[in-house]
C-alpha positions as CSV (number, residue, x, y, z in Angstrom):
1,X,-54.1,120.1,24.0
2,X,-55.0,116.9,22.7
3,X,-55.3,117.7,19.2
4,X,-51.5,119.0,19.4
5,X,-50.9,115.2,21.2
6,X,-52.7,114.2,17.8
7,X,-50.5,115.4,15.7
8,X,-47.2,114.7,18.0
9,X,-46.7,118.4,19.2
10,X,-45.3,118.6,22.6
11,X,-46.6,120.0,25.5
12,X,-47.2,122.2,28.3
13,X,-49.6,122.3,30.8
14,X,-50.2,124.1,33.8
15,X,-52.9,122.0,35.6
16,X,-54.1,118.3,36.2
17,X,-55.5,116.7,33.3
18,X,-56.7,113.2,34.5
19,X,-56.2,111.5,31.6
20,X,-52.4,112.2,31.1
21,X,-52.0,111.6,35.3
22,X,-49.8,108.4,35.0
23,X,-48.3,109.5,31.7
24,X,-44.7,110.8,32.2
25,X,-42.9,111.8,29.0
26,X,-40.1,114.4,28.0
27,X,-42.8,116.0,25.4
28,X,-45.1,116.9,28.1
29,X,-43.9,119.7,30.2
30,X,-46.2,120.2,33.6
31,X,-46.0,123.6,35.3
32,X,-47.4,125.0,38.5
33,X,-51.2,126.3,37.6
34,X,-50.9,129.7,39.4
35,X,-51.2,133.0,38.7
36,X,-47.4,133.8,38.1
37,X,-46.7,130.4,36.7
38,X,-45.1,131.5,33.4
39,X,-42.8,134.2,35.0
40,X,-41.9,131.0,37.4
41,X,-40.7,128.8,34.9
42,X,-40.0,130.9,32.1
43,X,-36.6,129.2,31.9
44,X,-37.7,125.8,32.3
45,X,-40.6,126.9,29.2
46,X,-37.4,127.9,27.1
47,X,-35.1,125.3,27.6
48,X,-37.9,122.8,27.0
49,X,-38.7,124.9,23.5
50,X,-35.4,124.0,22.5
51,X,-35.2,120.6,23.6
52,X,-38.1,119.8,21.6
53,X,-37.1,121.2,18.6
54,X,-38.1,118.4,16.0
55,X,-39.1,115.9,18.2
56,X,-42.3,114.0,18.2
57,X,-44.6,112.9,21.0
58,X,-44.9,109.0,20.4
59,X,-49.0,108.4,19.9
60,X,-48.3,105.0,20.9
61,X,-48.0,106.3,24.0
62,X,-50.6,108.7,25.0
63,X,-53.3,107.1,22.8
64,X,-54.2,104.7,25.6
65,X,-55.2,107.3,27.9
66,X,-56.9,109.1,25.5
67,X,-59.0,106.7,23.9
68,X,-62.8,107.5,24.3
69,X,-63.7,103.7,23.7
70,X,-61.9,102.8,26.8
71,X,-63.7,105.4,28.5
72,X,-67.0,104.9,27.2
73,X,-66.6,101.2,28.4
74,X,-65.5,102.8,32.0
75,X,-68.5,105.0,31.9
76,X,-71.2,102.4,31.1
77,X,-69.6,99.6,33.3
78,X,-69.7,102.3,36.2
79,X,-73.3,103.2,35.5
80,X,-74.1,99.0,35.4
81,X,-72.8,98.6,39.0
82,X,-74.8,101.5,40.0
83,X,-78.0,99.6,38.6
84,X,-76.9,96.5,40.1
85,X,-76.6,98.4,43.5
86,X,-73.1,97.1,43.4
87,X,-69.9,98.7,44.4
88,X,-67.7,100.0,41.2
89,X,-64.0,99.0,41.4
């Protein structure tokens, strides 16, 4: 999924991906993870196929909360409060 992102391919996914949470474009399209999911919203699958038809997802804008750096930083700014017995915000 992200390598598709990578290379501006749009989208569907059919459960919670933390890092794309806040992230609400027309090249991502978020279905229901169940077990009949794709029979569910086979129409919405299909009419979003052809409304992406040569488009692009815009990097610009899901690189942010993709970018390992940022969440290296998180990660080792998390595990310094732990050392400092502190609460992480």
């Amino acid at each position: 999924m992200r390598e598709a992102l990578a290379y501006g391919i749009p989208i569907i996914i059919a459960y919670n991906d933390t890092d794309l949470d806040r992230v609400d474009l027309e090249t991502i399209l978020r279905i229901p993870n169940k077990e009949d999911n794709i029979i569910e919203n086979a129409e919405r699958i299909r009419q979003f196929a052809y409304d992406m038809m040569g488009k692009r997802v815009d990097i610009k804008n899901v690189a942010p909360h993709l970018d390992q750096h940022q969440k290296e930083k998180d990660r080792l700014s998390f595990m310094q409060s732990v050392l400092n017995g502190k609460k992480y915000n």
